[in-house]
N, C-alpha and C positions, 0 to 999 in steps of 0.2 A: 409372661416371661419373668423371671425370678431375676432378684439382685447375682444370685448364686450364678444364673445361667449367663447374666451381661459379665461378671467376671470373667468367667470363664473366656468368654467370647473375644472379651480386654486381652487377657492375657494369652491365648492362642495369635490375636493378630500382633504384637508386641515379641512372636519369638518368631512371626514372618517377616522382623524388620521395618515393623509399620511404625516406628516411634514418633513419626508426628503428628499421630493421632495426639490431641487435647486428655490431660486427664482427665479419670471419668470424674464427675461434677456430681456432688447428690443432692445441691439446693437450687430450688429456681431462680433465686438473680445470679449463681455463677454461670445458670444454661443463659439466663437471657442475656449477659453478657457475651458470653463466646457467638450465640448468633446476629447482637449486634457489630461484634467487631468482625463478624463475618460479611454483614451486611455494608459495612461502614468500606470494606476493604474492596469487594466484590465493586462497590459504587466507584471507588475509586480509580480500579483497573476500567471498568466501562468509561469513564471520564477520561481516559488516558487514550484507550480504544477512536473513542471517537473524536479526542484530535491528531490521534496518528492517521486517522482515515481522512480528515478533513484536510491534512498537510496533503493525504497521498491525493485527494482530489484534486487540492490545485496545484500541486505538481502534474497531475494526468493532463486537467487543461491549457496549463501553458506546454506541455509538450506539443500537444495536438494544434494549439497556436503558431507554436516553432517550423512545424510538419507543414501547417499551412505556407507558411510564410516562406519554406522551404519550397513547395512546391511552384508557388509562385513566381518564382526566384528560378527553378528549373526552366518554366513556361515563357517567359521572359527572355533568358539567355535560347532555347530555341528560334524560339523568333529572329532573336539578334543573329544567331547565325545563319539561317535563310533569307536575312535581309544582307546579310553579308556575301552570302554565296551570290543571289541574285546582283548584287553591285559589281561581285568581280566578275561575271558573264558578263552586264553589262560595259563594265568595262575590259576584258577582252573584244567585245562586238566592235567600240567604238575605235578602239589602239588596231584593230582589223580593217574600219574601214578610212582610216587618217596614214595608215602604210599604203593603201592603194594609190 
């Protein structure tokens, strides 16, 4: 592929609005440049990535901690009301037989 032909190519993607493509570059420390700040940037977003992931993890596990503690908390008051119902029969049985 010819200089002639990457112009070209430049300049057709540049009239589809593509202008943040990098100018074209024709030494190699300006190319190794732009793919180290590529690379430099690229690491940066991954590093950003993976403590937004690491937040959402423990956000995920103290939810499912909450859930638990939630549920236990459901299981509990359960209880408390069949220990409750059970007291007020027995306490209708007994106000039943203190009327006799």
């Amino acid at each position: 592929m010819s200089s002639t032909d990457i112009d070209a190519m430049i300049a057709e993607l540049k009239t589809k609005n593509y202008t943040h493509l990098p100018p074209k570059k024709d030494d190699s420390q300006s190319l190794k440049q732009v793919c180290e700040e590529t690379f430099e940037k690229t690491a940066r977003e991954l590093e950003n990535s993976q403590h937004k992931l690491a937040a959402a993890t423990e956000r995920l596990k103290q939810l499912k901690q909450d859930q638990q503690d939630l549920m236990e908390m459901i299981e509990t008051k359960k209880l408390d009301e069949t220990l409750n119902a059970s007291l007020m029969e027995e306490c209708k049985r007994v106000d039943g037989v203190l009327k006799v």
